[in-house]
C-alpha positions in Angstrom: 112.4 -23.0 39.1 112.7 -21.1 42.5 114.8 -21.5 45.5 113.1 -20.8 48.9 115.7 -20.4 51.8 112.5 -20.7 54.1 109.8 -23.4 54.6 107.3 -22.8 52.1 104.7 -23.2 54.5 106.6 -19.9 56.4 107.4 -18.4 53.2 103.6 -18.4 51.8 99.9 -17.6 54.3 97.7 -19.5 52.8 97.9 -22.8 50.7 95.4 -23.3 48.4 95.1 -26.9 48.4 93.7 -29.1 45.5 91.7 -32.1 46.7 92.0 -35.3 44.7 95.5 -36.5 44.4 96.6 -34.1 46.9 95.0 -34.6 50.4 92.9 -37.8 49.1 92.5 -40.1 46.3 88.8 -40.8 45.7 87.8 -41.2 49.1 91.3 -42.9 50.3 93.8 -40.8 52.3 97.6 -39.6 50.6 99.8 -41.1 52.6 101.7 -38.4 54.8 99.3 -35.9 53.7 97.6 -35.2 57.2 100.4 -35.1 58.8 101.6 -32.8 57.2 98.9 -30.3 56.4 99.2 -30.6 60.7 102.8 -29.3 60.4 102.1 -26.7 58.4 99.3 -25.2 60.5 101.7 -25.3 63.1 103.9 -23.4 61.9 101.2 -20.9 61.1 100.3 -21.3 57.8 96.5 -21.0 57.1 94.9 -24.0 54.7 92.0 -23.9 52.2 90.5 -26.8 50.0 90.2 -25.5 46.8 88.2 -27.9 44.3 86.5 -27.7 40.3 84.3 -30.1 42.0 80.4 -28.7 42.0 78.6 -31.4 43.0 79.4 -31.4 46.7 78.4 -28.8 49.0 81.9 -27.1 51.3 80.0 -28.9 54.5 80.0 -32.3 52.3 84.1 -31.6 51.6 84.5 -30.4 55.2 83.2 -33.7 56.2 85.3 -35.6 53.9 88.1 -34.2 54.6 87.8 -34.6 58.1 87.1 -38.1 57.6 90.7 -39.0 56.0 92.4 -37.2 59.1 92.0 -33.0 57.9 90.1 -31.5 59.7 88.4 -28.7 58.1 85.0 -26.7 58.5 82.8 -25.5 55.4 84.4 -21.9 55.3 87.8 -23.9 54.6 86.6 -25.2 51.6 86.1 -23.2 48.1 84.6 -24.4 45.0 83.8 -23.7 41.5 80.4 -23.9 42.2 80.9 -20.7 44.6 83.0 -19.1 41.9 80.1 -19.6 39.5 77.5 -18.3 41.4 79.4 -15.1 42.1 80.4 -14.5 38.6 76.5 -14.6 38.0 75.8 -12.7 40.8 78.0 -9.8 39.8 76.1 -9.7 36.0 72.8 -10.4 37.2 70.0 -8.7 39.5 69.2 -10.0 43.0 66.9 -12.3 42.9 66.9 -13.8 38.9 66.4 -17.3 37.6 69.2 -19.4 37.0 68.5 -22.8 35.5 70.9 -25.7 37.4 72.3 -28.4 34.8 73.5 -30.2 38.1 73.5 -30.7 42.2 72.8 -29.5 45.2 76.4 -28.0 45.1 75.2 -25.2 42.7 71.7 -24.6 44.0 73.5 -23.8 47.6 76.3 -21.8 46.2 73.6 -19.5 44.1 71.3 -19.1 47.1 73.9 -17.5 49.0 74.5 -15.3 46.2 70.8 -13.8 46.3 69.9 -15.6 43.1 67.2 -18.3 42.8 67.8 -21.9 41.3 65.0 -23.2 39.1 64.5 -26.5 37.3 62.7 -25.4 34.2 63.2 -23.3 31.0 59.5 -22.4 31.1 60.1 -18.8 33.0 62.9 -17.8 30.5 65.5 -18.1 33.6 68.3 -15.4 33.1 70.8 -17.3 33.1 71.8 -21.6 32.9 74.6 -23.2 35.1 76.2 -26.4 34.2 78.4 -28.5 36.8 79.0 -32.2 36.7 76.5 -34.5 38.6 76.1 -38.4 38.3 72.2 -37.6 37.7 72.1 -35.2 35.4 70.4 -36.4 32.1 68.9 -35.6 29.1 66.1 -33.7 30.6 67.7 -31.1 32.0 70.0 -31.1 29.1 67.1 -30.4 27.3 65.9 -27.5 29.0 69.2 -26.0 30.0 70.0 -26.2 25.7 66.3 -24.1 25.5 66.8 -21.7 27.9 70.5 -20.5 26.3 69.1 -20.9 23.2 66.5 -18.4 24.3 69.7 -15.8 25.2 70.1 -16.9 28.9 73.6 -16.5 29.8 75.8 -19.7 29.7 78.3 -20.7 32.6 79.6 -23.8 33.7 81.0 -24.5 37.3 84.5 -26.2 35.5 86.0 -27.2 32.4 87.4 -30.6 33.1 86.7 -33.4 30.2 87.6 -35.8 32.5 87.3 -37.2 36.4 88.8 -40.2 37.8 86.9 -43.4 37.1 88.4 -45.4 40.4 90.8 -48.0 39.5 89.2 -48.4 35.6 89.5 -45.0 32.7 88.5 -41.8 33.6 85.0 -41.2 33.0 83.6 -38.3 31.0 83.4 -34.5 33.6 81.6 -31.5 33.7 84.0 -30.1 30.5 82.2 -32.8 27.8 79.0 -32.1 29.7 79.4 -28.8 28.7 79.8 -29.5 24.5 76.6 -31.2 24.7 74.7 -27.6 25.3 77.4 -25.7 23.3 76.9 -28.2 20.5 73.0 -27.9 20.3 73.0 -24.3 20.7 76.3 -22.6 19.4 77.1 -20.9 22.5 80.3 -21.2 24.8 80.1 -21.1 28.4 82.2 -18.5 30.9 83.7 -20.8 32.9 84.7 -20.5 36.5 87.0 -23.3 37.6 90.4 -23.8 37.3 92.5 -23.1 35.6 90.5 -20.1 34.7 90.4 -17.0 37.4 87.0 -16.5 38.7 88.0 -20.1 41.2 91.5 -18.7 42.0 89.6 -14.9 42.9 87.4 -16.5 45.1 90.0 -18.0 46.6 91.8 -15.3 47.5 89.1 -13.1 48.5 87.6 -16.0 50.7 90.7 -16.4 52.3 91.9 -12.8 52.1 96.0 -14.4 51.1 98.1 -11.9 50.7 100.8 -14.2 49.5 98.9 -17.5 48.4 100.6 -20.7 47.3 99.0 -23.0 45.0 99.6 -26.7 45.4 98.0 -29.5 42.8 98.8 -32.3 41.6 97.8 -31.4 37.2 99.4 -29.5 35.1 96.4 -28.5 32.6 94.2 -27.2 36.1 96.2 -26.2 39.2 99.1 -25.2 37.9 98.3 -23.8 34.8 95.4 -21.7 37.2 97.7 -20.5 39.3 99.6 -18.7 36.6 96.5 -17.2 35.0 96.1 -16.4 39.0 99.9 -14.5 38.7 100.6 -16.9 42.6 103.2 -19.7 42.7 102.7 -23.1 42.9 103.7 -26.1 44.3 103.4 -29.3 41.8 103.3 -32.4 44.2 104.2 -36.1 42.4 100.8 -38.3 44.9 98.2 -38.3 41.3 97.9 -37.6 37.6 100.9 -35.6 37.3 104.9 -37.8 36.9 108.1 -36.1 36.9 108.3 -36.7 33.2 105.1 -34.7 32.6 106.1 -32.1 34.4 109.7 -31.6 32.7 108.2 -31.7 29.2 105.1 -29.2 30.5 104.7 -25.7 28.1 105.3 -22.4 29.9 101.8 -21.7 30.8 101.6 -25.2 33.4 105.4 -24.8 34.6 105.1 -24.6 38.3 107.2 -22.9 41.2 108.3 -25.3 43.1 108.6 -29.4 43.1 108.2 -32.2 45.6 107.3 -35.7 46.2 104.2 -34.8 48.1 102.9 -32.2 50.7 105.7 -33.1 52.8 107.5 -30.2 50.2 105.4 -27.6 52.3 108.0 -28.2 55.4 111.0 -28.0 54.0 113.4 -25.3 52.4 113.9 -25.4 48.1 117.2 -25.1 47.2 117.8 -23.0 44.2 118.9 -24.0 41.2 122.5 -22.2 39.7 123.6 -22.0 36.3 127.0 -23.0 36.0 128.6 -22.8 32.5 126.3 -25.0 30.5 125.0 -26.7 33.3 122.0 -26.5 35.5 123.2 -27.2 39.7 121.0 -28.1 42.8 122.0 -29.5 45.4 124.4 -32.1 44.6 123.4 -32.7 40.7 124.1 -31.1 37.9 122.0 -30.6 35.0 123.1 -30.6 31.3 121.4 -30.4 27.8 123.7 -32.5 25.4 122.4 -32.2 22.1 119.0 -33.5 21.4 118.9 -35.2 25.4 119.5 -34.4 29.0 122.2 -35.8 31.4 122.4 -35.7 35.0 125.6 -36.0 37.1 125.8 -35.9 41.2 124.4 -37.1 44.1 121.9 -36.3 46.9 118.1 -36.3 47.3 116.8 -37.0 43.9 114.2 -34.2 43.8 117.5 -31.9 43.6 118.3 -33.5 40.4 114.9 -33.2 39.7 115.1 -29.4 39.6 118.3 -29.3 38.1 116.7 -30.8 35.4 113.8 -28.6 34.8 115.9 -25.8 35.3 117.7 -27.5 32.1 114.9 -28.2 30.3 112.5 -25.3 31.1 115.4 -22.3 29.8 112.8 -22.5 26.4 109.6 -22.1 25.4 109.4 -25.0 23.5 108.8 -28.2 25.8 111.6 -31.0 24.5 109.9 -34.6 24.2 109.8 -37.1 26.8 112.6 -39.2 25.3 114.9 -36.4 25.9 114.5 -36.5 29.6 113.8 -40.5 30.2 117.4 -41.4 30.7 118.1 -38.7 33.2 114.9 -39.3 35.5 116.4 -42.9 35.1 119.5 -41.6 36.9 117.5 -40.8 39.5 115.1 -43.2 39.7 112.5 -40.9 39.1 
């Protein structure tokens, strides 16, 4: 953990926002999350919209996010589709065949690249891109499995086995779309999204941060990208991610800084301070005590909440989430 005697959204120039189950949930607003993505503009901190999402174009984002009270233009938004097409552009020549597995996301993204989108294997296209789409089917499966197979060069747009299936179980993402060509044809993609760096790049070259922030709400994508990205990160508690997950996270997906939501952009982060053999923020204190954690004090309870990952985060190896339970209990987290 890391203390911040300054606003974070003072401290960092750009915040590069995840979408879903930061700003909005499916097409649903967080609550407080306009508000204060406002703030923080105000205070002069630049925003961008940074998704694994291919399927949607940045004007379709743009729109959306407009829609649950952010308002945001297409050159606010950056996606792994984007990323994608520039990894391709930089290996291929101006003008080649790349095969879409996917939307109009990707075919927009590789136009402005110089590089034309085709349909087909027939041409021997130089290279296939996969992202997720609801209509993608066997088909272009098919031909996208021919055309590697042929030696095109593989990429997908994200990694992600899963999206979120509304209020039912997630349903299968671009990342098992993927192991149906790699399966058929024995070749792994390059991918682009998070949490690999191609997305975070063109991020920051899009934005042109000079000290970036990343704020998600998963462990396994924006947080653990932000690290392969060398930026900090902001781990917000509004979707996948609970307070338990994130104190019994591996090294690689420990993020920077903690809060309840996006409200944690306005506000100072108290350090944490080792004390003996105890962890201190704010007004708790932190302790391992043999196989568990305990938590003394009192205060705002995401204080405690970084004492304890301070505690619990000093090794590599993650304890279980029994050892933590009765603390976040404490703190009725």
């Amino acid at each position: 953990m890391r203390g911040s005697d300054r606003p974070l959204c003072e401290a960092y120039d750009v915040a590069l926002l995840d979408l879903d189950g930061v700003v909005y949930v499916g097409r649903r607003p967080v609550p407080a999350a306009a508000e204060s993505l406002a703030k923080a503009r105000a205070a002069g901190q630049r925003l961008a919209f940074v998704t694994n999402n291919a399927s949607r174009t940045p004007s379709a984002v743009a729109a959306l996010l407009t829609d649950v009270g952010v308002p945001a233009d297409a050159d606010d938004v950056v996606t792994s589709a984007q990323a994608a097409a520039r990894l391709l552009a930089e290996r291929l020549p101006a003008g080649s065949e790349v095969l879409v597995v996917g939307g109009m996301g990707l075919r927009h993204a590789l136009y402005a690249q110089g590089l034309r989108p085709v349909s087909t294997a027939a041409g021997r296209p130089a290279a296939v891109v996969q992202g997720f789409h609801p209509d993608v089917g066997y088909g272009l499966l098919s031909e996208g499995a021919r055309a590697v197979s042929e030696g095109a060069l593989f990429v997908g747009s994200n990694g992600d086995l899963t999206i979120p299936g509304g209020d039912g179980p997630p349903n299968p993402g671009n990342g098992s779309l993927l192991r149906v060509i790699s399966s058929a044809t024995g070749v792994e993609p390059i991918v682009a999204g998070k949490p690999e760096r191609p997305l975070h790049q063109e991020s920051v070259r899009r934005t042109g941060a000079r000290r970036p922030l990343v704020v998600g709400d998963r462990l396994d994508t924006d947080i653990e990208g932000a690290r392969n990205g060398d930026a900090d990160s902001l781990l917000v508690f509004t979707g996948v991610t609970d307070p338990a997950h994130a104190l019994t996270a591996p090294p690689h997906q420990r993020p920077t800084y903690l809060a309840a939501d996006l409200g944690g952009l306005l506000v100072p982060h108290p350090e944490t301070v080792r004390e003996g053999d105890g962890h201190r923020c704010g007004g708790w204190t932190a302790r391992r005590d043999g196989g568990a954690f305990t938590i003394d004090g009192s205060g705002a309870p995401y204080d405690g909440l970084r004492a304890l990952a301070s505690a619990a985060w000093q090794t590599p190896t993650p304890p279980p989430a029994q050892a933590v339970a009765a603390a976040l209990k404490v703190l009725g987290l």
